[in-house]
N, C-alpha and C positions, 0 to 999 in steps of 0.2 A: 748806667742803663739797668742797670739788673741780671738776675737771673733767668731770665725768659726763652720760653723755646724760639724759635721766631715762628712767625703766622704759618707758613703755610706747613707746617709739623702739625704730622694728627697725634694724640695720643692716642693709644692702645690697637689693639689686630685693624690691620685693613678691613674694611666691609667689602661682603662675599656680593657679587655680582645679584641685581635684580632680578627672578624667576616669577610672573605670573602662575596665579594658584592655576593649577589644571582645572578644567570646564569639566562637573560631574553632567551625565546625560540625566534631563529631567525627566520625572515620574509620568508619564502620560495620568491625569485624572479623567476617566472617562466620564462624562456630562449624562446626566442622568436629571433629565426634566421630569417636574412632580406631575404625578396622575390628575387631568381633568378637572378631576369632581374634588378633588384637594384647594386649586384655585379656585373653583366656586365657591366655593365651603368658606373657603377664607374670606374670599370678598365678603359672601352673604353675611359674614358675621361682623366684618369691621361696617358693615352699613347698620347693621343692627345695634352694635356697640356704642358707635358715634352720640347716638340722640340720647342711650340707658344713662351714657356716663356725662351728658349735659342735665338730663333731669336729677340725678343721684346725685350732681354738684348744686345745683338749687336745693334740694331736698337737703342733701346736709347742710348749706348754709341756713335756712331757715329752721330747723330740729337737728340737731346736730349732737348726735348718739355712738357711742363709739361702735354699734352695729354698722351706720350707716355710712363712717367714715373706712372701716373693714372693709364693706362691701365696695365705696368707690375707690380705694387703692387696692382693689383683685380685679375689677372691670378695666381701670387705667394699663393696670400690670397685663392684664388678659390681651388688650389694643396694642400695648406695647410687642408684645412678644408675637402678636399676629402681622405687624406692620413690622417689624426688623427680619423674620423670617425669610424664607431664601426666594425672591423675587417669581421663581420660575416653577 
């Protein structure tokens, strides 16, 4: 048969009994809704945005400068970052 431990032999120290990590108490984040005229602002502008960066996509497909290609990835980037911002 061999040299073999048999099965049910553990090698090395017993393992130390299960302890769940202790629960830290969460950080209260207190909610802090943006001012008013901040959501206006933002809306008024992604409505504004919308149609700049549809025409600046026709424009630069038909003249296509690297001014104008600049300008529609700052307009795209500008909708980007007005549309991921903090909903509230």
């Amino acid at each position: 048969m061999g040299n073999y431990p048999p099965p049910h032999h553990h090698h090395g120290p017993p393992r130390p009994p299960y302890c769940p990590p202790k629960k830290r108490k969460k950080k209260h984040h207190h909610y802090r809704p943006r001012p008013r005229w901040w959501v206006k602002w933002k809306l008024a502008c992604m409505q504004i945005l919308l149609p700049l960066i549809c025409f600046q996509l026709l424009r630069t497909l038909i003249f296509p400068t690297s001014f104008d290609v600049l300008l529609l990835f700052m307009l795209i980037g500008f909708y980007i970052f007005l549309f991921c911002s903090r909903k509230y």
